[in-house]
N, C-alpha and C positions, 0 to 999 in steps of 0.2 A: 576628779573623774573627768575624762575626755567625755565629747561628744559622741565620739565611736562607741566608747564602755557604756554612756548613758543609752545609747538608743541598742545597743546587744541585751543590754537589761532589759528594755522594755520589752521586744520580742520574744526574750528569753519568757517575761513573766506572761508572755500572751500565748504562746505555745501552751506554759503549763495549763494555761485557763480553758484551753482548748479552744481558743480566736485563730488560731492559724492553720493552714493546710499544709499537706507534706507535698512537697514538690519535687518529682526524679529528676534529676539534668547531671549528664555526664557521669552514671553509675553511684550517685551519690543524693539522699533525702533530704531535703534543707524544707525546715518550715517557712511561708511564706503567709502575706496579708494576699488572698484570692478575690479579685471583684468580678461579677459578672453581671451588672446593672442593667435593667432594661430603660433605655433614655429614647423620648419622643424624639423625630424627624419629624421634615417636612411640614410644620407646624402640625404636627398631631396626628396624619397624614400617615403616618408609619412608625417600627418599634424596632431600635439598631439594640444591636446584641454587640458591649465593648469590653470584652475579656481584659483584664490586668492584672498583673500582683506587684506589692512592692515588699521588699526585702534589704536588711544592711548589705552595702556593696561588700563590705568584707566574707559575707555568708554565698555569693556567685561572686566571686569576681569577675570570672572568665565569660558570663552571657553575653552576647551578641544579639544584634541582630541577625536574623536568619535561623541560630537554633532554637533548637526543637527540644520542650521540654514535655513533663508528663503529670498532669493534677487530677487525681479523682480516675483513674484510668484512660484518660484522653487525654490523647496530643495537640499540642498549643506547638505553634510556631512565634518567636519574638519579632514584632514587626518593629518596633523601636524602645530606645532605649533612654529614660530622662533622670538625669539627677535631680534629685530633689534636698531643697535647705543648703545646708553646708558641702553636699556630698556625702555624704557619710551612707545614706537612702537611696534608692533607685524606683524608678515604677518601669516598668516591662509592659506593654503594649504587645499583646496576643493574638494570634487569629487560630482558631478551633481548626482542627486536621479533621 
């Protein structure tokens, strides 16, 4: 089994567990890992709000930066875009519309 089939598995079995979020981009629902962590600034100082999901690249291929997807009924714009591991993963960097 590839790395691609192993980690579609995984997703696969996290979807059915109900660990994942359905995510619209480009007319189309793709489950997704959704974070929206609240991490201290400023030594403490303040509280950043940093949206991300990550997903097998072969489930978006096509995200960019720049578009504009839709989780939970609000729009997220992708502000970057990182492989993670082998490639096989990506994490998408949000910013809330």
């Amino acid at each position: 089994m590839t790395t691609s089939n192993c980690l579609t598995t995984l997703y696969d079995a996290a979807a059915s567990a109900g660990l994942l979020t359905p995510a619209v981009f480009g007319g189309m629902s793709v489950m997704v890992d959704f974070r929206a962590p609240d991490e201290d600034v400023l030594d403490g100082l303040g509280i950043s709000r940093n949206y991300s999901i990550r997903y097998p690249v072969s489930w978006l291929p096509q995200l960019a930066a720049g578009d504009s997807l839709e989780i939970a009924s609000q729009s997220y714009r992708v502000r970057e875009i990182t492989a993670l591991g082998d490639g096989t993963e990506q994490r998408a960097t949000l910013t809330r519309l």
